[in-house]
N, C-alpha and C positions, 0 to 999 in steps of 0.2 A: 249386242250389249253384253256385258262380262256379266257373270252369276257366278256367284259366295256359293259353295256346298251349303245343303240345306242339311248334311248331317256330320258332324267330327266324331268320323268312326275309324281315322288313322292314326297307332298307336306312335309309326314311325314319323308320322309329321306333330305330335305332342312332342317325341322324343327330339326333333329337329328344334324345336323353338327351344325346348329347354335347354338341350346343349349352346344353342346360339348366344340367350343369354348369357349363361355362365360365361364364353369367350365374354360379353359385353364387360358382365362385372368381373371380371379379372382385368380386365383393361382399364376398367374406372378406376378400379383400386389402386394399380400402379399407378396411374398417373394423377390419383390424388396423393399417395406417398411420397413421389418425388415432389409433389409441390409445398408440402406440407412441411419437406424436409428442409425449404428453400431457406425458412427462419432461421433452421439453426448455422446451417451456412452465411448467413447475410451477418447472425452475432459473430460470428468466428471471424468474420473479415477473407470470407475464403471466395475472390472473387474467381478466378478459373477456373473452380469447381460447380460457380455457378452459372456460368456462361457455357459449360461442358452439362450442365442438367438439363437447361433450354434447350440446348440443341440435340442432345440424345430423346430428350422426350417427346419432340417432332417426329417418329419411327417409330413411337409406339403402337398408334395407332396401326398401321399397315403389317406392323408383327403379330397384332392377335389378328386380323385379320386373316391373315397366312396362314393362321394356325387351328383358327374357328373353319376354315376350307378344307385344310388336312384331316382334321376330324371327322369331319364333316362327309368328306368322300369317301374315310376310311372305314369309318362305322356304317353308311348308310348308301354310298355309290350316290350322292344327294343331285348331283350334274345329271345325273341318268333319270331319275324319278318323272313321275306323271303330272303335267302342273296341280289336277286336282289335291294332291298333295300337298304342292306349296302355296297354296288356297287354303287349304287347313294349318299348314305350318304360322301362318301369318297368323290367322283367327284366333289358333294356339297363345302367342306371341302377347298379341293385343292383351287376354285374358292374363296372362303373367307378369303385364304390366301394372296392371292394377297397381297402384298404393308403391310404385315405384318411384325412388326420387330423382332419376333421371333418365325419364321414360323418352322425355325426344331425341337424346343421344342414343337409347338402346335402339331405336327405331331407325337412326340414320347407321348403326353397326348394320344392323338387317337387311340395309339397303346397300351397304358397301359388301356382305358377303355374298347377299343373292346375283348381285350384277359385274361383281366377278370371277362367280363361278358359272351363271348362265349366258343362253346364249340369247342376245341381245330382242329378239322375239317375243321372250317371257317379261320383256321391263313394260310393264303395262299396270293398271291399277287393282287388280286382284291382287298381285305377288308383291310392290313395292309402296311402300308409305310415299305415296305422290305428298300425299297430303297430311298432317299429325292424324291420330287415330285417338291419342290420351291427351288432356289436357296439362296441361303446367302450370292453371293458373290455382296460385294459394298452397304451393307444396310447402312446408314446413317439415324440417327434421324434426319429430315429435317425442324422442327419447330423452328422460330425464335429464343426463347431464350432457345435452345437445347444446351448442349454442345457437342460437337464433340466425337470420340472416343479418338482422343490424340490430343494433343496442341505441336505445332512444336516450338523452339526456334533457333535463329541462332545467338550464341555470335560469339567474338570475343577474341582471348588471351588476349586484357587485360581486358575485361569486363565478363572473365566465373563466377568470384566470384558473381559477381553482379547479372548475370543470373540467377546462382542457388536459388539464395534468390527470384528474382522476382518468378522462378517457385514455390518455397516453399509456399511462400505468396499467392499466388495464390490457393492453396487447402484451404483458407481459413479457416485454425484451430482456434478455439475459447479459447486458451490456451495459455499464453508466452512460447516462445523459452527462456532458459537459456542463449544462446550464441549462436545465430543463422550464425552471422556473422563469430565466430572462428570455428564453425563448418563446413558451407562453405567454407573456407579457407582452411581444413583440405582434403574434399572434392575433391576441385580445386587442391590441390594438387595433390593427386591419379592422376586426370586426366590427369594433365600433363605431370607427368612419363610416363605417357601410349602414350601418343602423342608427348613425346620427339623422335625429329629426322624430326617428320611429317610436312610438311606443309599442313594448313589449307586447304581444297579447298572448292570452291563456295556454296558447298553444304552444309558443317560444320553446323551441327545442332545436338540440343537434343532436344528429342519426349520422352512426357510422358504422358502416358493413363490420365483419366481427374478424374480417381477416385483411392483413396487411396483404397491399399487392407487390410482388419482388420482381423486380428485373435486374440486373446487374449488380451495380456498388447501390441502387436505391430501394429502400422501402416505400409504401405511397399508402400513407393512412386517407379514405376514399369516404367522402358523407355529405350531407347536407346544412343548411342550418335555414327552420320554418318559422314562420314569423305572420302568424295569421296568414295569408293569400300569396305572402312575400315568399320569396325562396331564393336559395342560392348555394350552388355546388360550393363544397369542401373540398381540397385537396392537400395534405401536409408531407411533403418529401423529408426524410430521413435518413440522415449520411452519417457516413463517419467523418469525422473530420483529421486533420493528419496525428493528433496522437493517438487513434484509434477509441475515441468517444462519440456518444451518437448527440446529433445537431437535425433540429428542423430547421431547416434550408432557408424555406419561403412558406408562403399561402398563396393557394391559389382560389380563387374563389368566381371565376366566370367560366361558363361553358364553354370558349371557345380556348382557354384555359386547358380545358379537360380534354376536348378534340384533339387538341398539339397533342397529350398524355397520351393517348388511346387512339395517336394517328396509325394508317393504314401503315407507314413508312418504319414502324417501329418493331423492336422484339416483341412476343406474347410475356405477359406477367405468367407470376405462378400465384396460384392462390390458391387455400385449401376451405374447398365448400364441397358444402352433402349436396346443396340443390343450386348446380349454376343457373337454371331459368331465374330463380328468385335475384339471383345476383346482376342477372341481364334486365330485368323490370325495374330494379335498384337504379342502375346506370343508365338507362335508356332515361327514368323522368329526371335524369339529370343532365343527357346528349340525346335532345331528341329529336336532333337531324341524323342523329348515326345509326345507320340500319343495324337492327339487328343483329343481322349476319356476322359486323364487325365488329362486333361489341365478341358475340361466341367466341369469335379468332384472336382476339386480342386477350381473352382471358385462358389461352391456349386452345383451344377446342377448336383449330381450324377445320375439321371434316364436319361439322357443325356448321361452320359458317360458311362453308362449302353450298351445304343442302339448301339453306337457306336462302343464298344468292341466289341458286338457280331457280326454287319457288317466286323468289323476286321477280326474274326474270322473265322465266313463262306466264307471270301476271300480267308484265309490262309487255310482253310482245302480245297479249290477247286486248288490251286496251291502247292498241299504238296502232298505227298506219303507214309508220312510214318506212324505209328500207335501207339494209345494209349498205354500206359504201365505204369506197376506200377511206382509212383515216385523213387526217389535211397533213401535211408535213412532207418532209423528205422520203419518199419511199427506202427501205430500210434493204440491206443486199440479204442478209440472215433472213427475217422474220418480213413476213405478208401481213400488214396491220388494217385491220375494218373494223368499223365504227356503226352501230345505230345512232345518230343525231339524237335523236329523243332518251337516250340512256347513258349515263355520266360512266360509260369504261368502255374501253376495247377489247380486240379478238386480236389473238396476233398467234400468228400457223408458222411453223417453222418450215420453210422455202425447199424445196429438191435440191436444187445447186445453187451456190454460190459464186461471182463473177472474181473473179482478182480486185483488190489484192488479198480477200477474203481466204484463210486457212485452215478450215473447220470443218465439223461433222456433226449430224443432227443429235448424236449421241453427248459431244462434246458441248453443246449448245446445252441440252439437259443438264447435265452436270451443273453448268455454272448457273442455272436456274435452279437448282438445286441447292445447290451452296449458299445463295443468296437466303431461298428461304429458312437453312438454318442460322445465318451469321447475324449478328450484331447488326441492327439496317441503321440505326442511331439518326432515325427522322429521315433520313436520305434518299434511302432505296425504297421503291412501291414493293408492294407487297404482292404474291400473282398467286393467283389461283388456276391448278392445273385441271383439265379436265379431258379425259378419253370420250369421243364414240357419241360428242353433240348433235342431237339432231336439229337441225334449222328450217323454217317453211320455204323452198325453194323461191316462192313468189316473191318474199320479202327482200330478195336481194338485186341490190342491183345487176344490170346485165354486163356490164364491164367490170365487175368485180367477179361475179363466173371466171367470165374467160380468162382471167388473170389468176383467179384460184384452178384452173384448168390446164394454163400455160405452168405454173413457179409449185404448185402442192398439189401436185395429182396421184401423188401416192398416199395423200391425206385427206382426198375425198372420195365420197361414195356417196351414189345418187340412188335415194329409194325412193322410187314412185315420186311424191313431192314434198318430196322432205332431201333436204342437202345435208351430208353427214360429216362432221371434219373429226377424226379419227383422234388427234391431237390436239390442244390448245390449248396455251397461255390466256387470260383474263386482267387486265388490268386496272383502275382507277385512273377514268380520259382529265388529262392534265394538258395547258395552253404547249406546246415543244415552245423550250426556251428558244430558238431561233426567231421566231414566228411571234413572239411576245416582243423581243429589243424591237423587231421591226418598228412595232405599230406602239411601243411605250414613248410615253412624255421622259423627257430629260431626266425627271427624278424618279422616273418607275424604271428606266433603265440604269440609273445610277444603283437603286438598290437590289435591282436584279442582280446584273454584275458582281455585286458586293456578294451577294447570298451564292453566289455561285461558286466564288470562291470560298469561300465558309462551306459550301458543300464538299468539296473536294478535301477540304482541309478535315471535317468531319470525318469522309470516306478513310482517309489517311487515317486518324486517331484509329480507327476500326482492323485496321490491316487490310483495305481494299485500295488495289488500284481501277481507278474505271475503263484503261484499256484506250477506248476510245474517247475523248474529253469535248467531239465537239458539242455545240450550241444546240443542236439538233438532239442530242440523245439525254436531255435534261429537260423537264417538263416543269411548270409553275401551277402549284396547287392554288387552292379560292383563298388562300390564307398567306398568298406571297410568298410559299417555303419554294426553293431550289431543290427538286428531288431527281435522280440520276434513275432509268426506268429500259435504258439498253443494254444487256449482262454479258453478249457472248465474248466480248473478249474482256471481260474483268480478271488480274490476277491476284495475289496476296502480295502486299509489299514486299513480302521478306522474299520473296520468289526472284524479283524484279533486281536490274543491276543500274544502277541508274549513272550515268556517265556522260563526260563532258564531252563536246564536240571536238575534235581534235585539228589543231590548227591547219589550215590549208599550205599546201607543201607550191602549192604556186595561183597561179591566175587562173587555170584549165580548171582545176580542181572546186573553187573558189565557183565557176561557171559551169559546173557539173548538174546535168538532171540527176544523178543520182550518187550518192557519198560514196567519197572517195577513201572512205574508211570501212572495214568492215563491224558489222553488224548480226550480232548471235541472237536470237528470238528471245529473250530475256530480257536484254539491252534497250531502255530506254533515255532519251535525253530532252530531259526540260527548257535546255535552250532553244528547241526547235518547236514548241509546243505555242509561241507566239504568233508565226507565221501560219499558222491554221486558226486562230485564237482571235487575233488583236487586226484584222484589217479595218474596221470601222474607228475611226478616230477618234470619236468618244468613249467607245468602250474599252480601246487600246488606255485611254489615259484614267479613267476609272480603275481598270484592272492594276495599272502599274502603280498607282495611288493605294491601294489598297493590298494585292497578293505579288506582288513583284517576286517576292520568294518563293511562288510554284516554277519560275523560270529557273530557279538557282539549283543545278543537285545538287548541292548540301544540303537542303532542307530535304528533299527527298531521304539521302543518307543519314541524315539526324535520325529521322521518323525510323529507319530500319533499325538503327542501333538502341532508340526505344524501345520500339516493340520486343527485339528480341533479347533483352536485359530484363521481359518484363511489367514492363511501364504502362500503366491505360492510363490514357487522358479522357478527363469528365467533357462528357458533351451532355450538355444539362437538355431536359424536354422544356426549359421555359428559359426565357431573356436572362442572363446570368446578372445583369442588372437591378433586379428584382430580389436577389438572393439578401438577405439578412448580414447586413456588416457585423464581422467580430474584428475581435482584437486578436494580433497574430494570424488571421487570414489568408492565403494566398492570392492575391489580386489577381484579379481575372484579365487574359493578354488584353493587352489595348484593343487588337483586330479578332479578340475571340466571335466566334457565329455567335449570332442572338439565339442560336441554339448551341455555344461549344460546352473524359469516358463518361457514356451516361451510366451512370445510373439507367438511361436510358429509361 
């Protein structure tokens, strides 16, 4: 059994917790600035600057870590030390937390610096926050001119129009409303439907967190509205519209609503908060099927939602029975995919070698998982969580999933005593493989499969991704009927891509060729040929051509490149564009746009 020193008489393990921190909050502080700054970027209409802040601010995290390590070794030799020491460093730690307001992030920093600078022996429950140590529950920024985490309102039926606008007014945008009033109005409306019948009671309020959440071209004013026992999530998107004045979009006001907002598949918001638990406890009684975990990573704090999942995890494997096995689907040439039944994600190990026609490197695989997790995923892409050095109970695994992890990733396992160890791993959100859903779908679940699928690709497009590979098999169908694309290693950027027509056959041999009689440069794609792997089932061949005929055409491909690179994002809204708020002068949404088509995201 492990045993806490019974005395902190190490000056150098005080001196270690408190440098630790200080890397913490200097890491907090950045990346509450950039988020902070997101507003004034969203007023300016400066979207590339703000799609370039998302995505630089993913690597922060890992920069003060690097840097909290360097110090670390450089002041104190800290790899070298006696663990009694980092027994007191922690104890330290704990104590400096006190009356901190974001003590469960300082404690998942502690745990990212000590277990990557030690060796994997000392990750035990003396040295690392297995478990929180401080609690978070009731932090309040308590400095005068603090703002709260939400600001409550209590109209009245004939004052909600007028509410809505004080609360609008109140985020203080540095931008005119178009028509703030008729938009409230619009608003007020919704609500009232929803409250026909009701009578008001004492309680009657709407609560909205104190900070706009920012992702791309959208802002997302986020809250509730209580109604005695009644309740129901708020959500009000905020655009510009094209002469550069700001418009609420829509209302949203159900949870599954909010879910699509704050899916796995999406960018992280920016928001500026002193206490994000309080902002997760916010969101949670308003999504409270969404773990935790996802809530952290979607308010950017993914090494947060990291920690979290994996607590998840090792709760569910202590109250579970049953055992690893291979995922169901097409076994993948890249990635080795296993699955626990009883847990809603996957494990997926990047493979030794690869068979033809495969061209890749486990490095090169990294990268484009990489890339994924900072780019634009615009509801599409799943979201993966990386993880080094998993320990797994060897018992729990199937015995033909071994040998297979022993044949395809044996430079990515290690077997200690009884625990099986994968050195590497991707995590995913287990979604139905679109292949494996048209199977077993009725006429109209695969009619709207199809349909979402290509609204997926067309999506991906809007984004500047190609998915590389486009079959049936590497797109999974979420509980919510979304089309999400969830296989990366051969994704490229459209602009990268040459997209070209087939070139006429110069005879009848040509014409009966297994292999084109034209040459073919590693860039070079063509859409005419993308049916034939696509459209053999007969339904879905006349589905698809009903609907996305123009993924067969490169012009539509070449359109999308001479967009993008002119400039150009197209909205791909987080909710049915049908639901959007009619103005006058508007630009009507394509006929074939997804029920999700630049988001705002």
């Amino acid at each position: 059994m492990n045993q806490f020193p019974t005395r902190l008489d190490s000056q150098v393990a005080f001196a270690i917790a408190r440098a630790m921190l200080e890397g913490f909050n200097k890491h907090f502080r950045l990346f509450r600035q950039v988020s902070r700054e997101a507003k004034s970027r969203f007023e300016a209409g400066d979207w590339a600057g703000q799609q370039r802040a998302q995505r630089e601010r993913i690597a922060f995290y890992d920069t003060r870590v690097d840097e909290a390590i360097e110090h670390l070794q450089a002041e104190f030799g800290a790899s070298l030390l006696d663990t009694q020491v980092w027994h007191q460093a922690k104890l330290h730690y704990i104590g400096l937390l006190t009356n901190h307001l974001q003590p469960e992030l300082a404690e998942t920093f502690f745990n990212s610096v000590t277990t990557k600078m030690l060796h994997r022996r000392h990750f035990h429950n003396d040295i690392l926050f297995v478990r929180p140590a401080i609690s978070t529950e009731y932090i309040e920024y308590d400095e005068p001119a603090a703002q709260p985490t939400f600001r409550a309102y209590y109209p009245s039926r004939d004052n909600l129009a007028q509410t809505l606008v004080r609360i609008v007014h109140n985020y203080q945008l540095q931008r005119p409303f178009a028509d703030l009033d008729g938009d409230v109005a619009r608003v007020a409306e919704v609500l009232e439907r929803r409250l026909q019948g009701m009578r008001l009671r004492s309680n009657f309020q709407i609560q909205v967190l104190s900070s706009l959440f920012y992702r791309n071209k959208g802002a997302y004013l986020v809250g509730r509205v209580i109604n005695g026992y009644w309740e129901t999530p708020l959500a009000l998107p905020i655009l510009h519209d094209p002469d550069g004045r700001l418009v609420i979009d829509t209302v949203l006001l159900d949870e599954d609503d909010l879910l699509l907002l704050f899916s796995f598949a999406r960018a992280y918001f920016m928001v500026d908060m002193a206490v994000p638990s309080a902002y997760v406890q916010f969101l949670r009684a308003l999504m409270p099927r969404k773990p935790r975990s996802e809530l952290y990573s979607a308010l950017g704090l993914a090494k947060q939602g990291k920690t979290l999942f994996y607590r998840d995890f090792l709760y569910h494997l202590r109250h579970s029975s049953d055992n690893f096995t291979t995922a169901p689907g097409i076994r993948g040439m890249v990635m080795l995919v296993f699955t626990l039944p009883s847990f809603p994600f996957v494990f997926k190990v990047i493979r030794d070698f690869y068979p033809p026609p495969k061209d890749t490197t486990r490095e090169q695989v990294k990268a484009k998982y990489l890339l994924v997790k900072r780019h634009d995923r615009v509801g599409r892409m799943a979201d993966t969580l990386e993880y080094s050095n998993v320990a797994f109970p060897r018992e729990r695994f199937d015995p033909a999933l071994v040998e297979e992890l022993k044949a395809t990733c044996s430079s990515q396992l290690e077997e200690d005593g009884d625990l099986l160890v994968i050195r590497h791993c991707y995590i995913e959100r287990r979604m139905i493989p679109l292949n494996i859903y048209l199977r077993e779908a009725t006429p109209e679940q695969l009619e709207a499969a199809v349909v979402d699928y290509g609204n997926a690709i067309k999506d991906l497009v809007a984004a500047n991704i190609f998915p590389g590979d486009m079959l049936w098999k590497n797109f999974g169908v979420t509980r919510h009927g979304k089309v999400v694309f969830y296989d990366y290693d051969e994704i490229e950027y459209i602009t990268d891509c040459r997209f070209r027509r087939v070139p006429e056959a110069r005879n009848e041999d040509d014409e009966l060729a297994a292999e084109p009689w034209y040459p073919v440069g590693p860039h070079d794609v063509f859409p005419e040929t993308f049916g034939r792997f696509l459209l053999g089932d007969p339904q879905v061949r006349e589905v698809f051509l009903r609907h996305h005929a123009d993924l067969l055409d490169p012009a539509f491909w070449q359109a999308q490149q001479r967009r993008i690179r002119d400039g150009q994002l197209i909205d791909v809204f987080p909710y049915d564009p049908a639901r959007r708020f009619a103005r006058r002068n508007a630009a009507p949404a394509p006929a074939d746009a997804a029920p999700n088509l630049m988001e705002m995201s």
